[in-house]
C-alpha positions in Angstrom: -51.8 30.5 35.2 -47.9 30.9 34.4 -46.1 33.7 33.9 -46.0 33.9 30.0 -49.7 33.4 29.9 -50.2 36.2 32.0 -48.1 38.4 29.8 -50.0 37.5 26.7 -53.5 38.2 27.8 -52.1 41.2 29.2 -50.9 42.4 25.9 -54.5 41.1 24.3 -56.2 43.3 26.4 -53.8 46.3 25.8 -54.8 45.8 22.0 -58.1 46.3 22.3 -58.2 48.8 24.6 -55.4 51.0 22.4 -57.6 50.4 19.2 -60.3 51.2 20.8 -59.7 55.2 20.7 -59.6 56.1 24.1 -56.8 58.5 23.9 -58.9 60.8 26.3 -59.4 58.4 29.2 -55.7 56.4 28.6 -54.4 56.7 32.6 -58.3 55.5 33.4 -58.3 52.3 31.1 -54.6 51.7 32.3 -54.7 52.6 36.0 -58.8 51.5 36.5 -59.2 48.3 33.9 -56.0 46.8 33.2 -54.8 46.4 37.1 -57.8 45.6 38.3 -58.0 42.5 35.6 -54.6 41.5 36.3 -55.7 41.5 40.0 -58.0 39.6 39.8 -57.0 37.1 37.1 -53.8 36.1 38.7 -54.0 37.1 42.6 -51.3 39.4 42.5 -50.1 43.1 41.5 -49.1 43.7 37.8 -45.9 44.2 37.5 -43.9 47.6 36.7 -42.7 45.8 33.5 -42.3 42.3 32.4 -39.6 39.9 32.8 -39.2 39.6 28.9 -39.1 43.3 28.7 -36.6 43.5 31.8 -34.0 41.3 29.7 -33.8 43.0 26.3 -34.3 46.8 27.7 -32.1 46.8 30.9 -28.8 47.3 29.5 -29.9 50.5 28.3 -33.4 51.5 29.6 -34.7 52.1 33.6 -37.9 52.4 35.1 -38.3 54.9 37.5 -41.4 54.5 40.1 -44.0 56.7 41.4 -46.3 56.1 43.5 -48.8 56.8 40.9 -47.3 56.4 37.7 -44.0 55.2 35.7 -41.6 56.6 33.7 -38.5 55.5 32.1 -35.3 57.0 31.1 -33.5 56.0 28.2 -29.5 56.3 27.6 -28.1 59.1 25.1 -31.8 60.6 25.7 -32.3 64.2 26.8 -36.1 63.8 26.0 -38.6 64.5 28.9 -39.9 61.3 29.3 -43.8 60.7 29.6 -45.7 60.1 32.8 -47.1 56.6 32.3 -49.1 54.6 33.9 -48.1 52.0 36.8 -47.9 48.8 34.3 -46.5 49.6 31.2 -47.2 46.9 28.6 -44.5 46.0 25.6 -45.9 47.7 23.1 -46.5 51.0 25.0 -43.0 50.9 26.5 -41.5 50.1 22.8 -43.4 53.4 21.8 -41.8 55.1 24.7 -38.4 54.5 23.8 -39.0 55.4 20.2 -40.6 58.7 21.1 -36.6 59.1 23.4 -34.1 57.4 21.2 -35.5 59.3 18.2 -37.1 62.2 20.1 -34.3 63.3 21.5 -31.6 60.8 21.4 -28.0 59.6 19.8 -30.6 58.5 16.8 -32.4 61.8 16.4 -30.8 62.4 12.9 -30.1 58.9 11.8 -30.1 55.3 13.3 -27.5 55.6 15.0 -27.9 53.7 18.4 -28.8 51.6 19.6 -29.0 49.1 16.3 -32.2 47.4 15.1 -34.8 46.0 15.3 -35.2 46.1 19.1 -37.2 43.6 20.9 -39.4 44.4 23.6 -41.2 41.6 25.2 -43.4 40.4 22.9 -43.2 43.7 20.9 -40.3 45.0 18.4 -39.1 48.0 16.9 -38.2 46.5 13.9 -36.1 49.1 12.5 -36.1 53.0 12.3 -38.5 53.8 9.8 -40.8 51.5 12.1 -39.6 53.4 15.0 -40.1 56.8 13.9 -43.8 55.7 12.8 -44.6 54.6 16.4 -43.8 57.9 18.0 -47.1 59.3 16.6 -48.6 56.9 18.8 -47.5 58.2 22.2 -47.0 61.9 21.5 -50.7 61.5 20.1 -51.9 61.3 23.8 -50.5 64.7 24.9 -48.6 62.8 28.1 -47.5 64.6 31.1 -43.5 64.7 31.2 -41.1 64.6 34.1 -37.8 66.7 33.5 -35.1 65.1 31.1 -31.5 64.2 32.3 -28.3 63.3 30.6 -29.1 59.5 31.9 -25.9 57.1 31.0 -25.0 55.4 34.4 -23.0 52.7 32.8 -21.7 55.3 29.7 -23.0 53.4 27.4 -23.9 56.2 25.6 -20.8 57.8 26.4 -18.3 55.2 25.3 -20.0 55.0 21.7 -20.0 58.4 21.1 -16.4 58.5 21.9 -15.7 55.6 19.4 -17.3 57.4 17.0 -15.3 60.8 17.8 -18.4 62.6 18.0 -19.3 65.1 21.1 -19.3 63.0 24.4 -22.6 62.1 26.5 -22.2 62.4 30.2 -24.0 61.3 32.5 -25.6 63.5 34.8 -26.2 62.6 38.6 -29.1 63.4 40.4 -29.4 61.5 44.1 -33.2 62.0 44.4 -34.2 61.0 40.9 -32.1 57.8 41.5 -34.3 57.0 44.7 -37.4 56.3 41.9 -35.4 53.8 40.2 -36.6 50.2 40.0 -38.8 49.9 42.4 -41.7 48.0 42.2 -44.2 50.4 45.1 -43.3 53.3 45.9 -43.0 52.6 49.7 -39.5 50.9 48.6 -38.9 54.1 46.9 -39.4 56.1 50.5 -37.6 53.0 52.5 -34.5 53.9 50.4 -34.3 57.1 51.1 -34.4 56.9 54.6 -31.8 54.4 54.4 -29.4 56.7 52.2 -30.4 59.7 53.4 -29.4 62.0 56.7 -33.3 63.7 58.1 -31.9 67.1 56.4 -31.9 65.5 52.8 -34.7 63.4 53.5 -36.4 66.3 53.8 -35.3 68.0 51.0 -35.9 65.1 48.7 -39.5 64.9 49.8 -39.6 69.0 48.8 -38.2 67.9 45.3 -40.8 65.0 44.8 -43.5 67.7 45.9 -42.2 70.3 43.0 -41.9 67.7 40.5 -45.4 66.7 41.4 -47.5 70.0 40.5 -47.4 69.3 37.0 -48.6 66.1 37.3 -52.2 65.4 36.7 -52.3 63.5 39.3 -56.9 62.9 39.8 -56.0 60.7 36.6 -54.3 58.8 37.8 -56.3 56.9 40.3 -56.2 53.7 41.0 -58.6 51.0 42.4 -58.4 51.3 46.6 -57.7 47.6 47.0 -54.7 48.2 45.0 -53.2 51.2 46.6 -53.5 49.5 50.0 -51.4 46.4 48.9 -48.7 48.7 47.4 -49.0 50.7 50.9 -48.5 47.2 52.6 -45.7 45.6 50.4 
């Protein structure tokens, strides 16, 4: 089966699932039905995100991995973003940025950037009444939340709000949280940072992860044994 078939059943089955009402058990659909299908309908790992997605949110979205989970970091954003789960469909993504761009973002007031509509895969944002609509739909689920940043690596965010005169946004480094970024399993995550970092701040950044971990729930976020021993292996 090709790659844009994949994506579409994919997205089929995140529609059902997501209008089915199972805000209470949403890392247990995600992490224990829609892996597993993809698993075994296609004889490989679901991706982190989607190609499609990849193209039209890169230039001013990253994914950050977990062993666990995902989460993403939008530019101009200081929201927290949510812990999600390990493949993030369109739609749910889309909702994520809304719930940062407008959240807590350059937009927070008015649309200011990035522009509409915004495509996401499959899934749009079509403009900002549409967005601010959508983040009912994520906040609605009472998601975990890693710590927000000032994230602008390229200053995106920075060079329009200096063309507009308004204050700067700065980008704010963090060494560890960068680590997390892009991966696809989490064991690249760990091979990076032994590669980067001296034993001392390897170390250190394993005591970080740990901290950052205790509000996490993290018996949720299961996921099928046969899984977790490819990502171990990859």
């Amino acid at each position: 089966m090709d790659h844009s078939r994949s994506h579409s059943y994919l997205c089929i089955y995140h529609k059902i699932l997501w209008e089915s009402n199972f805000h209470t058990h949403f890392y247990k659909k995600f992490q224990g039905v829609m892996l597993p299908i993809h698993q075994t309908s296609f004889d490989k790992r679901a991706p982190r995100l989607f190609e499609e997605a990849k193209i039209y949110f890169i230039p001013i979205v990253r994914w950050f991995s977990e062993e666990l989970f995902t989460y993403v970091r939008v530019y101009g954003s200081l929201a927290p973003p949510h812990v999600l789960p390990l493949y993030l469909s369109d739609k749910l993504l889309a909702r994520e940025f809304a719930y940062q761009t407008l959240g807590d973002g350059l937009t927070k007031k008015k649309s200011l950037w990035p522009s509409f509509p915004i495509q996401c895969g499959v899934y749009g944002l079509h403009n900002f009444k549409h967005a601010s609509l959508e983040i009912d739909n994520i906040t609605c689920l009472n998601l975990a939340t890693i710590p927000g940043r000032q994230f602008d690596p390229n200053k995106v965010a920075h060079n329009f709000t200096a063309q507009l005169k308004i204050r700067k946004f700065s980008h704010e480094d963090d060494d560890y949280d960068d680590l997390f970024e892009s991966a696809e399993v989490f064991s690249q995550v760990q091979h990076l940072a032994t590669l980067k970092l001296n034993p001392e701040r390897v170390a250190q950044f394993k005591e970080y992860r740990e901290r950052r971990l205790q509000n996490i729930p993290l018996g949720l976020l299961k996921i099928p044994q046969s899984i977790a021993q490819e990502d171990k292996d990859s």
